[in-house]
N, C-alpha and C positions, 0 to 999 in steps of 0.2 A: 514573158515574151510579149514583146509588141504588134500589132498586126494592122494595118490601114484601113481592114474590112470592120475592127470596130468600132472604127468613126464612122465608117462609109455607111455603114447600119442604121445610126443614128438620127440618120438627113432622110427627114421625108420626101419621097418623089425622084431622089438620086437619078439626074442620067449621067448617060455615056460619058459624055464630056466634061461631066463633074468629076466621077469615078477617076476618069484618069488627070484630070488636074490635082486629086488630094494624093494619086498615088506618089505623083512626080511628084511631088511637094515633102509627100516622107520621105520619098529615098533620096530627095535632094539634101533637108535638114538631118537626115541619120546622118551620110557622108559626112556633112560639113562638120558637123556636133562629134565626131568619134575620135575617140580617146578623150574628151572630156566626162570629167568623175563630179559629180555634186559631195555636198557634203556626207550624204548617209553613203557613199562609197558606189550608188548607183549612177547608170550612164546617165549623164547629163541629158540626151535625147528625150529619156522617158517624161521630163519637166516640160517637154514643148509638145510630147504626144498627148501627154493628161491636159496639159493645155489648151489645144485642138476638142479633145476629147467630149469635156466641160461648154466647149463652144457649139459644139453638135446639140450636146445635150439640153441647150438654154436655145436651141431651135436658130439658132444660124449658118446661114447657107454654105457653099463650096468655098466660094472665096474666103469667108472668112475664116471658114476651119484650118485653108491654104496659109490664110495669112499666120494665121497662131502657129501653126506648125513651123514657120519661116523667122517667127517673130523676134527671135534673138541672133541669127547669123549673121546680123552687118554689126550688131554690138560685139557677139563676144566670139564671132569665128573668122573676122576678118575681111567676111565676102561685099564687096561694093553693092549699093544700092543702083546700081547700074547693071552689073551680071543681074539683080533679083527681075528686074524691067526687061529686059534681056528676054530671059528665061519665062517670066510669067507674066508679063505687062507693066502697064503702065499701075492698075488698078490694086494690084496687089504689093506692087513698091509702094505708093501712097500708103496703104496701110501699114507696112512693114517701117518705112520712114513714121509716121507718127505714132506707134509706139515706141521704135528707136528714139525720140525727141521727148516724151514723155518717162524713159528708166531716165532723164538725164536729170531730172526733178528732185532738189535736194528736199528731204525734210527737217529741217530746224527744231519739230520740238515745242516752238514757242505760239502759243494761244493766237498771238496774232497775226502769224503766216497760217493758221487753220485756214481760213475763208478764204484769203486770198490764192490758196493753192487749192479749194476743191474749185475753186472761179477759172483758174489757171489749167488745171486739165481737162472742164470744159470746153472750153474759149480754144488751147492747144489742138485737141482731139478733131476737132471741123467737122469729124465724121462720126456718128455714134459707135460705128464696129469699132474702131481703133479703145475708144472705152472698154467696150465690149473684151474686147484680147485681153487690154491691162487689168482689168478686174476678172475674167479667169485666171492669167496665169500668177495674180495675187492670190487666187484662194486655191491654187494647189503651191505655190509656196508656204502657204498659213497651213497646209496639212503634212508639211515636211517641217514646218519649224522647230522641231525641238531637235534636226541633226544639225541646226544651225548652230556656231558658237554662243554662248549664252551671253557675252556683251552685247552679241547684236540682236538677240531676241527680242529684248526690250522695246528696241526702236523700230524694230519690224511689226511688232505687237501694236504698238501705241499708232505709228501710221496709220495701220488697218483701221483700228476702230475708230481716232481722226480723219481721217481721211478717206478711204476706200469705202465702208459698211457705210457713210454717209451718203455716199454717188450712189451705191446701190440701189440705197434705201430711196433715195429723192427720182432718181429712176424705176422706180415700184418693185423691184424684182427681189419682192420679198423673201425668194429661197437663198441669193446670194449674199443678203445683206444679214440673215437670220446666223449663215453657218461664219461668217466671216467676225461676227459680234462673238461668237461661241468659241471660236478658236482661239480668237484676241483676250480673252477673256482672264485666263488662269496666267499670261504671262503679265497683263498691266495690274490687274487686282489677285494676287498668289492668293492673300490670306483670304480675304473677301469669297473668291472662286473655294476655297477648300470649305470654308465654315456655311457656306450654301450648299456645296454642293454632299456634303453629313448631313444638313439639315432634310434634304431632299432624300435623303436615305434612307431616313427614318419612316416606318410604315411604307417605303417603296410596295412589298411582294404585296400588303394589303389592298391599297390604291387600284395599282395594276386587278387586280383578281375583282374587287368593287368593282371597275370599268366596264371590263371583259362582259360580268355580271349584268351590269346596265346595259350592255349595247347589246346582249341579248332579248334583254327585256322590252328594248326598245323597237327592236323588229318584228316581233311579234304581236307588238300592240300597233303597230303601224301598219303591219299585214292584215291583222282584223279589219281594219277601215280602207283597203284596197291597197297601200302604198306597198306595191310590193316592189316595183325596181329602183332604191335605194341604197347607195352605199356607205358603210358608216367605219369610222377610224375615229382613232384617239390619238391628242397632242399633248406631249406636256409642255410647257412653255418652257422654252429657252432660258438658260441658265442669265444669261447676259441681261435678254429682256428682263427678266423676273426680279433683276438686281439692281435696274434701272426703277422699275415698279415698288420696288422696298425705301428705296431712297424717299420715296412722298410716302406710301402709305405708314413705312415705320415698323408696321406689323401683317406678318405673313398670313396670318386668317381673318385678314382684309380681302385680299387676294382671292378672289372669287375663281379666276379663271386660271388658274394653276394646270389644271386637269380640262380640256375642254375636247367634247364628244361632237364630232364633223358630217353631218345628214348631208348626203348629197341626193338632191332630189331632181326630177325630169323639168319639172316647168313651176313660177314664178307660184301659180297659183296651191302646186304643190308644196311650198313653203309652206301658206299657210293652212296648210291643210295638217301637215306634221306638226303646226305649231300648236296647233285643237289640239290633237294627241297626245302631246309630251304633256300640255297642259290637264287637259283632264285625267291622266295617270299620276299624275305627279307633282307635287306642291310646289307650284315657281314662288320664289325670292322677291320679293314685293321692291319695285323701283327699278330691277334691273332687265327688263324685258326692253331690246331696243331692235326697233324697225329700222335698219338700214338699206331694206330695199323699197319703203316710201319715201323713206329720207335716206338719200346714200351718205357718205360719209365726203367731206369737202377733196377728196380724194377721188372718188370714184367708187369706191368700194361700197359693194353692197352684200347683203343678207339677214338675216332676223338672228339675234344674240337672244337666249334667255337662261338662266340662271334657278336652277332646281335644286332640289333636295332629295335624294335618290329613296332614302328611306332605312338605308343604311348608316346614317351617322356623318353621310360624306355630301358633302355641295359640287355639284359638275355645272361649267358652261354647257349651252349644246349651240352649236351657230349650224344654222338650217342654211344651204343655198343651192343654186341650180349647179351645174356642174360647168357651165360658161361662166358664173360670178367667182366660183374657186377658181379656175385658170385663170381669171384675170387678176384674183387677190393674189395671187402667187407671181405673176409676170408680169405685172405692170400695166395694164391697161389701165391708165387714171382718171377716166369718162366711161360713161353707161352708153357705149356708140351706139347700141340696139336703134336708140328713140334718137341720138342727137344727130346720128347721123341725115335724121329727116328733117331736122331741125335747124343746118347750117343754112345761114345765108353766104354771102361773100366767103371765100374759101380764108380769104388772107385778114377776115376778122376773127377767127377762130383759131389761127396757129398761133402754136405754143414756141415755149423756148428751147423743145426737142427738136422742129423743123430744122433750127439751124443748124442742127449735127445731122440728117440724114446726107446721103452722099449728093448732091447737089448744089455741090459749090465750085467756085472756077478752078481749084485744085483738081476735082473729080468729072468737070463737066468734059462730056465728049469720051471723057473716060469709059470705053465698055468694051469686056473680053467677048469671047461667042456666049456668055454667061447672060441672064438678065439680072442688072445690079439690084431692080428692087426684089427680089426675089430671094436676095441676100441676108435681107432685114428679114426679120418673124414679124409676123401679120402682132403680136404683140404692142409691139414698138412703131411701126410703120402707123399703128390707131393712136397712139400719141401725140399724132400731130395735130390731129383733132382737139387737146386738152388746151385749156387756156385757164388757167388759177382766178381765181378768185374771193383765197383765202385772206381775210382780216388778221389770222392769227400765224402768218408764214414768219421762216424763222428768217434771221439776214440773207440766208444764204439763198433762199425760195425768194426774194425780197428781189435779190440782185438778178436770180434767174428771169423773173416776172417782168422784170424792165428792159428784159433784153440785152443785158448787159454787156456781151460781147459784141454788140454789136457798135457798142460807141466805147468802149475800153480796150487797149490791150495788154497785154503780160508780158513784162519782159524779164530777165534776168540778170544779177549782176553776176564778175565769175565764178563767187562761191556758190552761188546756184538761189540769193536770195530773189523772193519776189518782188517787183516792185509792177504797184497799180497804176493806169497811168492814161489818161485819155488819148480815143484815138487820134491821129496823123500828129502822135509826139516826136518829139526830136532827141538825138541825145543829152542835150543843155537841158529839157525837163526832167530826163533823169536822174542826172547830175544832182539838179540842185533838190530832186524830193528825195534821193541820200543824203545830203545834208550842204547847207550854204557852202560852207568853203569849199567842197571838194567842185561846186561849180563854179566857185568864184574863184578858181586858181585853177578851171581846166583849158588843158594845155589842146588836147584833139579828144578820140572815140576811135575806136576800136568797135565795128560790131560785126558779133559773128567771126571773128579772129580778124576782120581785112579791116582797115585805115577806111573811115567815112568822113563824111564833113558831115558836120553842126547841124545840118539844114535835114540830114539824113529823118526821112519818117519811118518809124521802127513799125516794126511788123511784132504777132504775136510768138512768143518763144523767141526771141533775138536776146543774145550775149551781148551785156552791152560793158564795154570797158574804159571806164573814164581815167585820162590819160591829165597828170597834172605837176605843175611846176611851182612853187613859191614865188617866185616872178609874173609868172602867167595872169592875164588881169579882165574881166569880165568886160566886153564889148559893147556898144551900145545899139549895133546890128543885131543883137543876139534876140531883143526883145524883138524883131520882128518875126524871126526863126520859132520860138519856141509857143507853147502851146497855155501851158499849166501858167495862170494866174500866180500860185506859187514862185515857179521860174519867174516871170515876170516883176514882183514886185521885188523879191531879193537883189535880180539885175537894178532895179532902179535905187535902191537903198546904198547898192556899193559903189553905182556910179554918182549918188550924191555925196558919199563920204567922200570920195575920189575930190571932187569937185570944190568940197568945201577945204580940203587939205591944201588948195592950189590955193584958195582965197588966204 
């Protein structure tokens, strides 16, 4: 059974008018959602409560739990995105519209729409929540995946860990990108996922009871020297990661940190104060002792790593951190804001390329229920904007982000849903011809978004664009003042010199 009061739980600070915004929001998407059946034979609904659910959980507000709850009823129950504005605003339509424009996102499959589609549901998204939705209700589909038909496992699987675990990942929120990698796992690598996860079997009940073993020994010896309010757990490293980490190292008793023992300590100085401790009980691993709260990580992440020898036969990490450096290794804070935040100057030399997805853009400005919209974001995310990279070693994709990318590209689609990259205030004649010469050099009009445009049209982000073409049809030499992409450009000139020399 379902119930609203378990989301409603979840939202720290809950008022009134929250409460009853998520209430109306269930019993709106129950209604619209019933008699619809998912594949394991359950009601479709429960996929957009767990959804909602997951968003409470990842500490976002009313609206957005509203909107996850809502977030499939203009796709697949029919309801206009006018009754949803209607009904609940202006603010929660916007959301509900741009995850509607995001399931429309085809994936190919092919290496080289990877980038260009995690670029594309950035750049689509305007606003971080709309990410937010789609990467919850991706990771409670990846927890239903196996009542999917088994053709589409595959594709569902391989996206995830293309595509979605990457967004996660690159937006810090290492618990989403951790289980989304874990899930995707055993359906893109079967044999890979089976013969790791035997191999992690082996000595399981030993390891565990070693641990258990150590992390009592560890509080005890900690207590001796005051450290009494500490909390300590044990991780084993993710299946996905650890098979990522085999790939370089080759060999599993490389692999130091398989097993790694979690000190959560009160303050900064109590790191190293635990760090004395483990140290003088216990013989550390010579080279692998790292200070990431002197030096944080080009990430943000910080804490002390060091690498022991329990005295049992068995090697444990142990990462020592305050209990604000775990919340933020876990969510995403990618700056130490403690200190930088005394340390901005100009506000607008310091934001990052999460600014442009909070809701403050002319979609969302003006936009505000009785709700307060920042209030919507987790103090997580909202300290993101603070981040600004400065990584030498960022992959393409960090590369594209770093430059701001969407702010001078946008994405558009052809009608089988490929991507095509394209500078801003493009035309369709650029699109045209960066599908391929002839089909610009024989287009007849465009289609975008299904309605008849002219040439001169400048395409927006997410626009369908449909090049309409005749064998007759002959590339203009008005076109080169229309279009954008140097590309377009020099192709028009090449066929209006053929043209030209055919006459002579």
């Amino acid at each position: 059974m379902t119930n609203p009061q378990d989301i409603i739980r979840l939202i720290d600070g809950v008022t009134n008018d929250e409460v009853a915004l998520i209430n109306k929001s269930y019993l709106f998407a129950e209604k619209s959602h019933e008699g619809q059946k998912r594949h394991s034979g359950e009601k479709y609904f429960l996929h957009v409560f767990e959804t909602a659910k997951i968003l409470a959980e990842l500490g976002m507000g009313a609206v957005t739990v509203s909107a996850g709850l809502l977030h499939d009823v203009v796709e697949d129950c029919g309801v206009s995105l006018e009754t949803i504005e209607k009904e609940f605003g202006k603010e929660i339509a916007f959301l509900v519209d741009g995850v509607t424009k995001l399931g429309n996102v085809k994936y190919r499959g092919a290496d080289r729409h990877n980038e260009s589609l995690r670029k594309l549901f950035v750049a689509m998204s305007e606003d971080i929540r709309v990410l937010m939705i789609k990467l919850s209700d991706r990771l409670h589909n990846m927890r239903t995946l196996s009542y999917v038909p088994k053709e589409k496992q595959l594709r569902i699987a391989t996206e995830t860990l293309e595509i979605y675990a990457p967004i996660a990942y690159r937006l810090g929120i290492r618990k989403l990108n951790r289980e989304l990698e874990d899930l995707a796992f055993p359906y893109v690598y079967p044999k890979e996922y089976e013969d790791l996860k035997n191999l992690m079997k082996e000595g399981q009940r030993e390891r565990h009871d070693s641990l258990e073993k150590f992390i009592q020994s560890v509080k005890k010896a900690l207590a001796k020297e005051g450290l009494i309010k500490v909390k300590t757990d044990y991780r084993v490293k993710g299946l996905y990661s650890l098979y990522k980490k085999l790939l370089q190292k080759k060999d599993i008793e490389k692999i130091y940190d398989i097993n790694a023992v979690r000190m959560i300590v009160e303050t900064t100085q109590d790191c190293y104060r635990a760090l004395g401790v483990v140290h003088a009980t216990w013989r550390p691993l010579p080279g692998r002792i790292k200070d990431y709260i002197a030096f944080p990580k080009l990430n943000g992440y910080q804490g002390i790593h060091t690498t022991i020898f329990t005295g049992d036969g068995n090697i444990v990490e142990v990462q020592i951190k305050t209990n604000e450096m775990h919340t933020y290794s876990e969510y995403g804070v990618a700056s130490h804001i403690s200190y930088k935040k005394d340390k901005v100057g100009k506000d607008e030399e310091t934001i990052g390329w999460i600014r442009s997805l909070l809701p403050k853009n002319k979609n969302t400005e003006g936009i505000r229920t009785t709700l307060n919209a920042s209030k919507d974001i987790p103090s997580f995310i909202q300290e993101l904007v603070t981040y600004q990279e400065n990584s030498s070693e960022a992959t393409s994709f960090d590369d594209h982000l770093k430059n701001d990318f969407f702010s001078k590209r946008i994405f558009a689609f052809s009608p089988k849903g490929d991507v095509v990259d394209l500078p801003i205030d493009s035309t369709p004649i650029d699109f045209a011809y960066t599908i391929h010469s002839d089909i610009g050099n024989h287009m007849l009009g465009a289609k975008v978004n299904g309605k008849l445009a002219s040439l001169d049209t400048k395409l927006q982000n997410g626009d369908i664009v449909d090049i309409m073409t005749r064998p007759s049809a002959k590339a203009n030499q008005k076109w080169i003042d229309m279009c954008k992409t140097s590309t377009a450009k020099r192709h028009i000139r090449i066929e209006l010199s053929k043209r030209q020399k055919t006459k002579q």
